[in-house]
C-alpha positions in Angstrom: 42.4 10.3 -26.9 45.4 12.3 -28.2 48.4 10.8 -29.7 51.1 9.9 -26.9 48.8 9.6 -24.1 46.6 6.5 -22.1 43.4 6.7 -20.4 44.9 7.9 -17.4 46.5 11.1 -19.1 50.1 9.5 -18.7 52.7 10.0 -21.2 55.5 7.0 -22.2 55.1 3.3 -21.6 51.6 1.7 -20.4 52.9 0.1 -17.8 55.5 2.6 -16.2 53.6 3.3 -13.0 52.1 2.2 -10.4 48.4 3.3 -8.7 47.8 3.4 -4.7 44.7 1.9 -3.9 42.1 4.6 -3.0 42.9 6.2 -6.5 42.3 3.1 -8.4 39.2 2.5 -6.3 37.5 5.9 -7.3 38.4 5.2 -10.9 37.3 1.5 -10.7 33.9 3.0 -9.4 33.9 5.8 -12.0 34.2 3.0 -14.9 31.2 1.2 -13.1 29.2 4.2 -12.8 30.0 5.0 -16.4 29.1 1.6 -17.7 26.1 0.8 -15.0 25.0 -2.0 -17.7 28.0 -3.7 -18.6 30.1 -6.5 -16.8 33.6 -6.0 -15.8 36.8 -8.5 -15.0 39.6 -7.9 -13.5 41.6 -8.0 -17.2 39.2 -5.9 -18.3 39.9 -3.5 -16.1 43.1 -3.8 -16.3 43.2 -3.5 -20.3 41.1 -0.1 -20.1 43.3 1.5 -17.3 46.6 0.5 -19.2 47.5 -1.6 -16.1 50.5 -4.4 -17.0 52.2 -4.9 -13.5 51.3 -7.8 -11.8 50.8 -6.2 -8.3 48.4 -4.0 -9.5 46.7 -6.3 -11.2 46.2 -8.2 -7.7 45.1 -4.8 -6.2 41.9 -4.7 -9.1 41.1 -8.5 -8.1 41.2 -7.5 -4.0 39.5 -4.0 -4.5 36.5 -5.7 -6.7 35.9 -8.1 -3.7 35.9 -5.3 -1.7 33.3 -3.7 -3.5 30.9 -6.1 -3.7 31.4 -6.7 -0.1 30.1 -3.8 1.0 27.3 -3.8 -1.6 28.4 -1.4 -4.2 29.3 -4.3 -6.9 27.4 -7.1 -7.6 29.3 -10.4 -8.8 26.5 -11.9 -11.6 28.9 -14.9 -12.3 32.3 -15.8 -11.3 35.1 -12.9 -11.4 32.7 -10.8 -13.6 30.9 -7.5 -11.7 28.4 -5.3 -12.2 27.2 -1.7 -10.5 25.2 -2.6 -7.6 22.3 -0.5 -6.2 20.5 -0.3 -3.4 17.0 -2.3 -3.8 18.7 -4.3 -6.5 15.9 -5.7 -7.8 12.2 -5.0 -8.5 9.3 -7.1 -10.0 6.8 -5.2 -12.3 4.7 -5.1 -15.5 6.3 -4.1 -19.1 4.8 -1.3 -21.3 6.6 -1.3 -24.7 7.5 1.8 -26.4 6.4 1.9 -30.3 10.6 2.1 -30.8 10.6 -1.5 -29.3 12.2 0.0 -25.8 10.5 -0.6 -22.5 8.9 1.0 -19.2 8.7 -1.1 -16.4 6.0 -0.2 -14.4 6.3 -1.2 -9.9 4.9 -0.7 -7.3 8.5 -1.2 -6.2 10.0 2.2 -7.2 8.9 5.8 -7.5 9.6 6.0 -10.8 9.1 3.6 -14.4 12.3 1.9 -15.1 13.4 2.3 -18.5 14.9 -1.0 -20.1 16.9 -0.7 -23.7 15.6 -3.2 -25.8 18.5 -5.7 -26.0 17.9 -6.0 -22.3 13.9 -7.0 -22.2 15.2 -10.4 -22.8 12.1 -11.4 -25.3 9.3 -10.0 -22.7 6.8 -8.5 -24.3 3.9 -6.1 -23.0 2.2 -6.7 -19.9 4.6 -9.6 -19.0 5.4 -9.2 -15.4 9.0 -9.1 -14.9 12.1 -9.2 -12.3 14.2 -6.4 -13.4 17.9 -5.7 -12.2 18.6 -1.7 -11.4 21.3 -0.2 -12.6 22.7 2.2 -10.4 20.5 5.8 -10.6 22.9 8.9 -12.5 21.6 11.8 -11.2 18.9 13.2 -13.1 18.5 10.7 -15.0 15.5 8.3 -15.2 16.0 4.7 -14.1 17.1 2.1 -15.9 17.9 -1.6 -15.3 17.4 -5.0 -17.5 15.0 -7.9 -17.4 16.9 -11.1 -15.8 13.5 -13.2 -15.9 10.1 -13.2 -17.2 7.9 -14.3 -14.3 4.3 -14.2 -16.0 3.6 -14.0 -20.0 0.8 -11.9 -20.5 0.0 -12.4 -24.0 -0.9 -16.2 -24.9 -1.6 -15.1 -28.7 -1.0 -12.3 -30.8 -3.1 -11.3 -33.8 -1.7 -9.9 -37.3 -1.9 -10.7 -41.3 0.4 -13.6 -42.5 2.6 -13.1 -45.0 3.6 -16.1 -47.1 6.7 -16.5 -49.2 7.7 -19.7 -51.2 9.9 -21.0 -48.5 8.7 -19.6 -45.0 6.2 -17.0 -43.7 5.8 -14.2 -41.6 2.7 -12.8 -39.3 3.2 -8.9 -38.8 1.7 -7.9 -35.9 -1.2 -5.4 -35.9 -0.6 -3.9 -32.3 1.9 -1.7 -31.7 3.0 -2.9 -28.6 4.4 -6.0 -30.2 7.0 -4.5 -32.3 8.4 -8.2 -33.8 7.3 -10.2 -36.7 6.5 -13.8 -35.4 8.4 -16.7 -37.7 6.2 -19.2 -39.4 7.1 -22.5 -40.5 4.8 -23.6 -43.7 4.2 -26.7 -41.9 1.9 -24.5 -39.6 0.1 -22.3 -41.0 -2.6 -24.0 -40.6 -4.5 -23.3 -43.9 -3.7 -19.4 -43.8 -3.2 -17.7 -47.6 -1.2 -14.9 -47.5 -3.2 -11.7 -46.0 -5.0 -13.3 -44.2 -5.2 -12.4 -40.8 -4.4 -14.9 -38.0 -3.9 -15.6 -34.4 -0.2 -16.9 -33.8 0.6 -18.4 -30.7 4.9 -18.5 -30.3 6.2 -21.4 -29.9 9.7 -20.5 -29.3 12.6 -17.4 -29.1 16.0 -18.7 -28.9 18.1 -16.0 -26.8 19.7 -15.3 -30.6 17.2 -14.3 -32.6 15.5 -11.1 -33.0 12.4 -12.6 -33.6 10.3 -15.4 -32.2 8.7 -18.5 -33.6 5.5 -19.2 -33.9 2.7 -21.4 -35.3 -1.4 -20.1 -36.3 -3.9 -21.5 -34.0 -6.7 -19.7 -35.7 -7.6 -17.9 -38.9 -9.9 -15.2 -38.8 -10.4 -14.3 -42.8 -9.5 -11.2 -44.7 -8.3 -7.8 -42.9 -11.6 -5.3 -43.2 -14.4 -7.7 -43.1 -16.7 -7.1 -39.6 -16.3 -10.3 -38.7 -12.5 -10.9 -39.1 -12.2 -7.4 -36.9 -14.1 -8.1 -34.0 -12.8 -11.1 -33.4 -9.4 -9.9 -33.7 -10.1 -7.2 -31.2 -10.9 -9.8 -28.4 -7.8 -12.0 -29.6 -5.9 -8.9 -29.1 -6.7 -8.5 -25.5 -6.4 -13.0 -25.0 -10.8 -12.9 -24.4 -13.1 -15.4 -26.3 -15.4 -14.7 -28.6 -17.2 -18.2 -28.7 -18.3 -20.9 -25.9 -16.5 -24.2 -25.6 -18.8 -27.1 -27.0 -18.6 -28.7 -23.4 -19.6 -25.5 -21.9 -22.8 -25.0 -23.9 -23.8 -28.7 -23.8 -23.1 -28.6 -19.8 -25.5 -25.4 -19.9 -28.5 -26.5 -22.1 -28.3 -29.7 -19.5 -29.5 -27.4 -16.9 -32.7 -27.8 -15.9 -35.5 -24.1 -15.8 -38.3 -26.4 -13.6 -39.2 -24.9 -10.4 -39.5 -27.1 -7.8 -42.1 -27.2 -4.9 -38.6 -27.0 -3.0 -37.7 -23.8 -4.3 -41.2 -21.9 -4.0 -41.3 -22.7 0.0 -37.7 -22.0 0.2 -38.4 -18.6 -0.9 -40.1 -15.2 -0.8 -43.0 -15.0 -3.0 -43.3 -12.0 -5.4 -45.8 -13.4 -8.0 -48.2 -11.0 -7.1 -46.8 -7.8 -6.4 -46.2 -4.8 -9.6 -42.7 -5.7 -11.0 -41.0 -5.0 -14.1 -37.8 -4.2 -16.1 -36.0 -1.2 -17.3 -33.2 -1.9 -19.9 -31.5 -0.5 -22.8 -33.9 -1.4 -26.2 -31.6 -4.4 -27.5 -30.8 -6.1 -24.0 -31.3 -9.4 -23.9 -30.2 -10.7 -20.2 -32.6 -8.8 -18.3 -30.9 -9.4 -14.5 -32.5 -6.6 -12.4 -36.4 -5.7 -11.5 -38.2 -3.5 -9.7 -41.5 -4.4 -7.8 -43.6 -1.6 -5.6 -46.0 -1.8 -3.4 -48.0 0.7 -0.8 -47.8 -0.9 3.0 -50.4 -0.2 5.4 -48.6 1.9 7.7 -48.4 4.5 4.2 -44.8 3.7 3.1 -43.5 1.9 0.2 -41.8 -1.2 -0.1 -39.4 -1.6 -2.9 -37.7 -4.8 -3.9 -34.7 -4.9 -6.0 -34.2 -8.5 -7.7 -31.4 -9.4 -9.0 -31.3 -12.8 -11.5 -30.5 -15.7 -9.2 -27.5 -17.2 -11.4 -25.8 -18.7 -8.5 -28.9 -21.3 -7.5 -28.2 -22.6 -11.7 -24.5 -22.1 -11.7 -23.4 -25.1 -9.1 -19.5 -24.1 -7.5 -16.6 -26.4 -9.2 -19.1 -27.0 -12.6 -17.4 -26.5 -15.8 -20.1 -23.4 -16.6 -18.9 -22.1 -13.1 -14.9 -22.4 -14.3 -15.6 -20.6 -17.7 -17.7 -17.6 -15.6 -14.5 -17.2 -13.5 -12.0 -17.7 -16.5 -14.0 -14.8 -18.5 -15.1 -12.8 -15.1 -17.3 -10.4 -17.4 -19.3 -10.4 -20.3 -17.4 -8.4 -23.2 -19.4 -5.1 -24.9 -17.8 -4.1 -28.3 -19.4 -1.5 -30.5 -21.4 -4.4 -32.5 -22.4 -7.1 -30.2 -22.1 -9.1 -26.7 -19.7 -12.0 -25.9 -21.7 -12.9 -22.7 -19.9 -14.5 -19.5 -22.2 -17.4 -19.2 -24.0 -19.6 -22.5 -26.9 -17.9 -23.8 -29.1 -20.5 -22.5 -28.3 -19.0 -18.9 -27.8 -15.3 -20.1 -30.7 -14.6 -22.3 -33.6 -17.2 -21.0 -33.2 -19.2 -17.9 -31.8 -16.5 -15.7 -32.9 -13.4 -17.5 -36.1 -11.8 -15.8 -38.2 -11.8 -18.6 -41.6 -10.4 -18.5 -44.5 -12.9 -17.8 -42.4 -15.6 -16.3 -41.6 -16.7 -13.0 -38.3 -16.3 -12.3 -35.9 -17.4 -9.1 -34.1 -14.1 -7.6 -31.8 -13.1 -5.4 -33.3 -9.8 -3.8 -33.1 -7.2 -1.0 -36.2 -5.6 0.4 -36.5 -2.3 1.5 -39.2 -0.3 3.1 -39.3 3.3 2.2 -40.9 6.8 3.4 -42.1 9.6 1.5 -38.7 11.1 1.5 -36.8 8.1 0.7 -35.3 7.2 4.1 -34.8 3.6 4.5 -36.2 2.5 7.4 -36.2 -1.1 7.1 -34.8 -4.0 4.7 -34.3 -7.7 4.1 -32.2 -9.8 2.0 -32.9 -13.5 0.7 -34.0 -15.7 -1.7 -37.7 -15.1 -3.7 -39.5 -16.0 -6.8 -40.9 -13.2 -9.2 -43.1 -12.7 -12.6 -42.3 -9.4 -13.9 -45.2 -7.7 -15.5 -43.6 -5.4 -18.2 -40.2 -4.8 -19.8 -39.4 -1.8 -20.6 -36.9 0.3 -22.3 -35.3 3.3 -20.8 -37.0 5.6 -24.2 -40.5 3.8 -22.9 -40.2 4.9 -19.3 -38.8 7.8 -20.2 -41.6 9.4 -21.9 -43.9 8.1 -19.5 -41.8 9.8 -16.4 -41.6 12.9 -19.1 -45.7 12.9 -19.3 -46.6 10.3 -21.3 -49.8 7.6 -20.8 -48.3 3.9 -20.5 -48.7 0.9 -18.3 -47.7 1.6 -14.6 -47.7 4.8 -14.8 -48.1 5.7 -11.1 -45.3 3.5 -10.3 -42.9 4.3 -12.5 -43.5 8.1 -11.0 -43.2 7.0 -7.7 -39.7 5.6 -8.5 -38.8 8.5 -10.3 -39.7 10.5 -7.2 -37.7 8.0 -4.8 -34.7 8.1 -6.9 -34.1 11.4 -7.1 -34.6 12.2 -3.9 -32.1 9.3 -3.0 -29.6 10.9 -6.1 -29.8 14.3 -4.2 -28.7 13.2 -0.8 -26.3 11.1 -2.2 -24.4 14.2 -4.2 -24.9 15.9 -0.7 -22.7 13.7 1.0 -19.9 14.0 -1.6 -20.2 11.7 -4.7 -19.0 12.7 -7.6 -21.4 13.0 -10.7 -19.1 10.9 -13.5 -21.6 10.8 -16.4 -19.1 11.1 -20.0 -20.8 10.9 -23.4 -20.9 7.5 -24.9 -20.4 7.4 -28.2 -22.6 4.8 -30.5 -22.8 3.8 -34.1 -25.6 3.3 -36.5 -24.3 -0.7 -38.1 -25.7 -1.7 -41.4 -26.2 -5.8 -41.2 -22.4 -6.6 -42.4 -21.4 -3.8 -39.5 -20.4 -0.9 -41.5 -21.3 2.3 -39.2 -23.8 4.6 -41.4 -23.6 7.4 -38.3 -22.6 8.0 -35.4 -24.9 9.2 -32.2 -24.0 9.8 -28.2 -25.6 8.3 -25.6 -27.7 10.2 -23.0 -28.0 9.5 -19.4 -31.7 10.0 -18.8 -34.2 10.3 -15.9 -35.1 6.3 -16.6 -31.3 5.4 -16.5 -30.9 7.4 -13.2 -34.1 5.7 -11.4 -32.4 2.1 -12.2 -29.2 3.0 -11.2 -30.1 5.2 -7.6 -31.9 1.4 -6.7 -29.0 -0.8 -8.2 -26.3 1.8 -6.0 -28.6 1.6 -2.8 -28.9 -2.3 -3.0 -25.4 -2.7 -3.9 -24.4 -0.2 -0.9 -26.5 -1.9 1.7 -25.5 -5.4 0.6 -21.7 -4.0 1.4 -23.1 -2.5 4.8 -24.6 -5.5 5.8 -21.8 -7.8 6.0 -18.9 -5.1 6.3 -20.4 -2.7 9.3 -19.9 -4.9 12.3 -20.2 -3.7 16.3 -17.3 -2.7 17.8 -14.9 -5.8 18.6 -16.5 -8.0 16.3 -14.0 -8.9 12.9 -15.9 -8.5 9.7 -16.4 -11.6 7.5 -14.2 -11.5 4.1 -16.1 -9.6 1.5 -15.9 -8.7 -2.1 -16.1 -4.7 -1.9 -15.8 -2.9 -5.0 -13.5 -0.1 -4.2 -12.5 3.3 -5.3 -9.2 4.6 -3.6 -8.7 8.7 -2.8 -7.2 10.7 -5.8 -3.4 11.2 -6.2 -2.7 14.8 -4.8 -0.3 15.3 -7.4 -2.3 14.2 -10.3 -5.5 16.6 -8.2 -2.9 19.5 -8.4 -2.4 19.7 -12.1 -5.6 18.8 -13.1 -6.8 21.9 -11.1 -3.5 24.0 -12.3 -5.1 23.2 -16.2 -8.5 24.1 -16.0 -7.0 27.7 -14.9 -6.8 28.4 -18.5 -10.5 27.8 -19.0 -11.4 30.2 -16.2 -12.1 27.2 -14.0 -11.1 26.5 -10.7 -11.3 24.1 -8.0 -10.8 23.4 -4.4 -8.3 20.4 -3.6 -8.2 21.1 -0.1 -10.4 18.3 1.9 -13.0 15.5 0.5 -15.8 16.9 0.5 -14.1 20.6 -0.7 -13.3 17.9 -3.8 -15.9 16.6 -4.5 -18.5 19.8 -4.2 -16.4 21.7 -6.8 -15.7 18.8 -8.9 -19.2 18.6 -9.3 -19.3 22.3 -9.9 -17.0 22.5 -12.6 -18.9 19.2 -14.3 -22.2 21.3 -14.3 -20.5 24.2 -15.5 -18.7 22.9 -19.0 -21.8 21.2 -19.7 -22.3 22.3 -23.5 -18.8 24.0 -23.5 -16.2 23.1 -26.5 -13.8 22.0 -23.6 -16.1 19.6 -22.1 -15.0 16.2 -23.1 -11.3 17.2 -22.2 -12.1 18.7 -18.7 -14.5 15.2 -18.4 -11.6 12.9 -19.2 -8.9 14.4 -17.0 -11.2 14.6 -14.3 -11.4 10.9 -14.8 -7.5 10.4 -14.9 -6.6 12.6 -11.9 -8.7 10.0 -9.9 -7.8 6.3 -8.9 -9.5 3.6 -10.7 -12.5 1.8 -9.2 -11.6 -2.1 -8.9 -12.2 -5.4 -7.1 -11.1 -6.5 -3.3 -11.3 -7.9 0.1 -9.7 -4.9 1.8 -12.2 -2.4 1.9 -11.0 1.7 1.7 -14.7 2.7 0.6 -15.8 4.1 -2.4 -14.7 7.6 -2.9 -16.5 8.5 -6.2 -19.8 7.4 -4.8 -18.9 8.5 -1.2 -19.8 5.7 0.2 -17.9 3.6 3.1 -19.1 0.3 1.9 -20.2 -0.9 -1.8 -20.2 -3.9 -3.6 -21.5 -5.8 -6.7 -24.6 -7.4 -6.1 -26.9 -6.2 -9.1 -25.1 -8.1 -12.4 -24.1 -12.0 -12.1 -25.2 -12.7 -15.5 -22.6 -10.2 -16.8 -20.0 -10.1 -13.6 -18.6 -12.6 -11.6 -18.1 -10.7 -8.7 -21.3 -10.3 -8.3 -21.7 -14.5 -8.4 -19.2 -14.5 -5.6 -21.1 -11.7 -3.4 -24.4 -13.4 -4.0 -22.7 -17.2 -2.7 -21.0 -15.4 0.1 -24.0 -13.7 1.7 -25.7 -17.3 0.7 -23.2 -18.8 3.4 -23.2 -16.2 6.2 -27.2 -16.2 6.2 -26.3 -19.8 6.7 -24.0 -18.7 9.4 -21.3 -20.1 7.9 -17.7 -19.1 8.9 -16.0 -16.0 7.2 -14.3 -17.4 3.9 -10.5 -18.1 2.8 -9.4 -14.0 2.3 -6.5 -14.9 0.4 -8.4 -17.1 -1.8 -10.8 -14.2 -2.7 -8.2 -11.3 -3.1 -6.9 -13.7 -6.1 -9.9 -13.9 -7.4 -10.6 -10.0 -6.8 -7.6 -9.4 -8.4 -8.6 -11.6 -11.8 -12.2 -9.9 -12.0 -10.4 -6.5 -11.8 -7.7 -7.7 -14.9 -11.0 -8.9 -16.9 -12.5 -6.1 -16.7 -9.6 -4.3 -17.7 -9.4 -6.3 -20.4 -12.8 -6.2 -21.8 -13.1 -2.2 -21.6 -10.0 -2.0 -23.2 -11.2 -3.9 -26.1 -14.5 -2.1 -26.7 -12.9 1.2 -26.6 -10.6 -0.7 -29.5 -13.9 -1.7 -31.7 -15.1 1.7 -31.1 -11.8 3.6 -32.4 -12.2 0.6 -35.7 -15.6 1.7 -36.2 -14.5 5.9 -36.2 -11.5 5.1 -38.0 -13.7 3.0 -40.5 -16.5 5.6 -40.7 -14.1 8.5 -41.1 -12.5 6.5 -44.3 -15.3 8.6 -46.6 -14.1 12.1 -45.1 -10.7 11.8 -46.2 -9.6 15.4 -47.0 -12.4 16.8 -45.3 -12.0 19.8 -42.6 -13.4 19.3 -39.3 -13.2 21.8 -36.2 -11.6 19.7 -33.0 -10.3 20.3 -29.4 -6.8 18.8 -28.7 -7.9 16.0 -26.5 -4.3 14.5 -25.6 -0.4 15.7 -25.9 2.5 13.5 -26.5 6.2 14.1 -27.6 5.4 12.4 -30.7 2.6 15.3 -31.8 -0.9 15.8 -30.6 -4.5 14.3 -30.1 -7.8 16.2 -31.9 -10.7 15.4 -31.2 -13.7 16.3 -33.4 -16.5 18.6 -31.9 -18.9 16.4 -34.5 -18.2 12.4 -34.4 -15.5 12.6 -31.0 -13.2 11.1 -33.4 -9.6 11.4 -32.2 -6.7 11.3 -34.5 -3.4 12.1 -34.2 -1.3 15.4 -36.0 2.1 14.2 -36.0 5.1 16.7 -34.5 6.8 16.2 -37.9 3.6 17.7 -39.7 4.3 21.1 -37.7 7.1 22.3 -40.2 7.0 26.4 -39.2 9.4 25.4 -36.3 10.9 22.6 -34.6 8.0 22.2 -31.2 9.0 20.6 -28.1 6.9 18.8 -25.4 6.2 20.6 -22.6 4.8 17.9 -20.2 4.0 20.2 -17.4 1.7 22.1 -19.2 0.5 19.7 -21.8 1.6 21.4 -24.6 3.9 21.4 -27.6 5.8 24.3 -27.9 7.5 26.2 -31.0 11.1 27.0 -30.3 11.7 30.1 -32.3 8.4 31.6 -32.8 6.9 29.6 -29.3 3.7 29.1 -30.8 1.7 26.5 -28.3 -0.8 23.8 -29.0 -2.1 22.7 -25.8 -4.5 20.5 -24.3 -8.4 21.9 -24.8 -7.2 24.4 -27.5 -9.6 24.3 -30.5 -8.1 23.8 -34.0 -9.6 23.2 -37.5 -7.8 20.1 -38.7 -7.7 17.8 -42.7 -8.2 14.2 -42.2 -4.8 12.5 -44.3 -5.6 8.8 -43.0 -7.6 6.2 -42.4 -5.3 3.0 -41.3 -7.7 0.3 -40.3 -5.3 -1.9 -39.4 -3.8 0.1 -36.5 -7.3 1.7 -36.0 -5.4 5.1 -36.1 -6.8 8.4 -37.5 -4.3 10.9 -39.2 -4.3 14.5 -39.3 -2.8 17.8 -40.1 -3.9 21.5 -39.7 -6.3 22.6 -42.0 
């Protein structure tokens, strides 16, 4: 402001004039617009427009009333206002920036809210919060602040302690939680310093920057297997160990068959069954059985562990299943849903004992038309378990056990696959990556995964029974209302997400057809086939992945658009899923005739089976960065050719051709120019010289890091 002259451009005394009231109206709103976070009085007001008379004074006070009576101020508390805007408020989840900032994510607005972080109020990430809008600036993204926490997600957070003589800190290992917890000596709870620990807060007084918090469990030294994989599930709140009551309350659970059970049930004892699983399976909760019917078709059973007939509703095994809702697979081992007891032996289908199913039926022709089925309760003895490498080389030409069968199968599957890709599913199938673990889990090598002809027989008869479990409950004549179901759901793609996943692949030479579903899905498909091999592939997999919904759990069915199918469900896995526990006692009581259950009751539950899962593939995609991050710790300094796998306006993602290792090369590492992000076009851009680096481009690249601790992989340009 120049000497001589107030905020309104007036020379001489503050208070020498006078304003009418639509001009101090529109600079009243202007100030609010200005200031869309901060509250206002009417001295305050008055103070920052010069204003001294008392008349005008009284104009501020009538004009703010005004205002907020027609919705464009909002009093917070007494005499003090705020910019208003329309919608006001919205509920939604918190992502935390690395910078300590947030994004509110809602299904309440178009776009993610950003939220300064003075204003989070102490939520952290995930928490879902009620967030006040600040009136939208145009072109600007919108912001607002967090007036209450409605649901914590994080009940413990994980990090290494560090002890001084008088107090202690944990530092937090994630980088979503960008605050050091507090520690009182007095509960430490026999933590030495590095160690790393699980900190529960206990407290955050409005005042201080950072909360207060006590261990609740020490997991040993940073870097040992152990301490790391149980870190990983504290990361994402999932257990790594059973309750004492839980596993007592299991082992009390009795294997007899009774007479009861055989005549309640179909009996399988005597027709060909047997297992297909990967080599180091334990819970075995699928079978096959085959046999030729008179008329010169085939009947094929499907049978499916019968967990629900051990797992009684309201026990304290049947809580934890719902509480963990899935079992958990990290790179090393599996934290199963329900006690070993149940998992591994009483419900698994092991071969050469009878075992209690839950199966569906169906009768077959030569080309793989179902012509008939039935669903119910039956008692098996599978003859064989084998591993997908076994039947494998027999369905590749090898002598074995069954061998007949096992090419009938092969036969009927594919035949089933083939129509199935006909109607419009999309053929999803990305390379899993897998590590060879010493005995104290260091990774000697790293191998990918291959889905095979043995893997695609199991899953065309899992998809078929979990399809025409879904049909038989959701397809109802016309009038009739279909009973509440669990339907596992995958929603259409987002057009705009479609749109520049098709503009990309341009550069590739690549092209597909968004225009239609089946259009979609045929040239999907297509271009899957086509950069089979190719240096791109990976990329062009995982964005084909992220331009579509994701699959997840509910009552309100919408189909399955990957798998083209109108109705599917879980039915295959209730050793692992509890879904599939709640599909298996819900056809249970509608064979019963039983009325149609609570919906609301099951959409909750829907809802918390979708979050686990969330959950648990979120932390074994975290083991599996440790365990690349870990093995790449020898290569340090070593070149390796890559493909930029993911562009941010912090730098870009490589990942390696070799290992699919991804690691970051950060912007500041690019020192030829100063790059910008160019998020239309996934790319980071050279200002002067406009060299690109863009998504799929290959590039040679030196490993600089290792960091364990934030399982993060560094690079720069070889």
């Amino acid at each position: 402001m120049s000497k001589g002259k107030n905020k309104t451009g007036k020379r001489g005394k503050k208070n020498s004039y006078k304003l009418n009231k639509q001009v101090l109206t529109n600079k009243m709103m202007g100030l609010f617009t200005n200031e869309p976070s901060k509250l206002f009085n009417y001295k305050q007001i008055a103070k920052y427009f010069e204003i001294t008379d008392d008349s005008t004074k009284g104009l501020i006070t009538a004009i703010l009333y005004e205002l907020r009576d027609s919705g464009s101020l909002v009093e917070i508390s007494r005499g003090k206002f705020k910019m208003s805007q329309q919608g006001g408020y919205i509920i939604g989840e918190v992502q935390l920036t690395m910078k300590g900032a947030g994004y509110i994510i809602s299904d309440e607005s178009d776009e993610d809210v950003f939220v300064t972080q003075s204003n989070l109020k102490h939520a952290l990430n995930g928490d879902t919060v009620k967030v006040y809008m600040y009136a939208k600036r145009r072109g600007r993204q919108p912001e607002g602040e967090v007036v209450e926490i409605i649901n914590k997600s994080k009940v413990n957070i994980v990090g290494v302690v560090d002890v001084s003589k008088n107090f202690a800190f944990m530092i937090a290992n994630s980088r979503q939680m960008p605050y050091d917890v507090f520690i009182p000596l007095t509960k430490l709870k026999g933590a030495k310093n590095g160690d790393k620990v699980i900190v529960q807060i206990t407290e955050w007084p409005e005042k201080y920057r950072n909360p207060f918090g006590e261990v609740v469990n020490v997991l040993g030294k940073p870097g040992e297997n152990e301490t790391e994989m149980h870190a990983i599930l504290a990361e994402f709140d999932l257990p790594y160990e059973f309750d004492k009551k839980v596993d007592d309350a299991a082992n009390e659970i009795s294997e007899i068959i009774t007479e009861e059970d055989y005549k309640a049930r179909r009996d399988f004892r005597d027709i060909t069954t047997f297992t297909i699983d990967p080599a180091d399976a334990k819970d075995f909760d699928d079978a096959l059985s085959i046999q030729k019917l008179g008329n010169g078709n085939w009947e094929i059973g499907v049978h499916i562990a019968d967990v629900t007939h051990y797992v009684k509703k309201k026990s304290i095994v049947e809580d934890e299943a719902y509480e963990r809702a899935t079992s958990v697979y990290l790179v090393d081992r599996v934290v199963p849903m329900i006690p070993e007891k149940l998992s591994n032996l009483v419900c698994s289908l092991r071969p050469n004992e009878e075992k209690l199913c839950y199966s569906i039926v169906f009768e077959l022709d030569e080309n793989a038309d179902v012509l008939d089925q039935w669903i119910g309760r039956t008692v098996i003895n599978s003859d064989k378990r084998f591993d997908y490498g076994e039947a494998q080389a027999i369905i590749e030409g090898g002598e074995g056990p069954h061998k007949e069968e096992l090419l009938l199968l092969d036969s009927l599957a594919k035949k089933i696959r083939a129509r199935r890709f006909k109607n419009g599913a999309i053929s999803f199938e990305r390379v899993e990556v897998k590590f060879d673990i010493d005995e104290k889990g260091k990774p000697l090598g790293v191998f990918f995964k291959e889905q095979k002809d043995s893997n695609q027989l199991i899953e065309e008869f899992m998809l078929l029974a979990n399809k025409r479990v879904a049909e038989f409950i959701g397809q109802v004549k016309k009038g009739q209302k279909a009973k509440t179901f669990v339907y596992r759901i995958h929603d259409k793609p987002d057009p705009e997400k479609l749109a520049r996943f098709s503009k990309f692949i341009q550069r590739f030479g690549y092209s597909i057809n968004i225009t239609g579903h089946k259009n979609i899905t045929t040239s999907i498909n297509d271009l899957l086939d086509e950069v089979q091999g190719k240096k791109e592939q990976n990329v062009i997999e995982t964005l084909a992945v992220r331009s579509m919904a994701k699959a997840i759990y509910s009552t309100k069915n919408v189909g399955h658009y990957g798998l083209s199918f109108p109705y599917y469900s879980h039915f295959t896995s209730p050793i692992r899923r509890y879904p599939d526990m709640m599909v298996h006692r819900m056809l249970t009581s509608y064979l019963n005739g039983d009325e149609s259950e609570n919906k609301n009751k099951y959409e909750e539950m829907c809802k918390h089976s979708s979050e686990m899962e969330r959950r648990a593939a979120e932390a074994e995609r975290a083991s599996i960065k440790y365990k690349q991050v870990e093995f790449m710790k020898d290569h340090i300094g070593d070149d390796f050719d890559g493909i930029i796998s993911g562009v941010t306006e912090w730098g870009f993602y490589v990942e390696l051709n070799e290992s699919k290792c991804e690691g970051l090369v950060h912007i500041r590492e690019l020192d030829d120019d100063y790059y910008f992000f160019d998020e239309d076009n996934y790319a980071i851009i050279g200002k002067r010289n406009k060299k690109t680096y863009q998504l799929g481009d290959p590039v040679k690249i030196k490993i600089v890091k290792a960091d364990l601790e934030k399982k993060q992989l560094d690079y720069t340009l070889a």
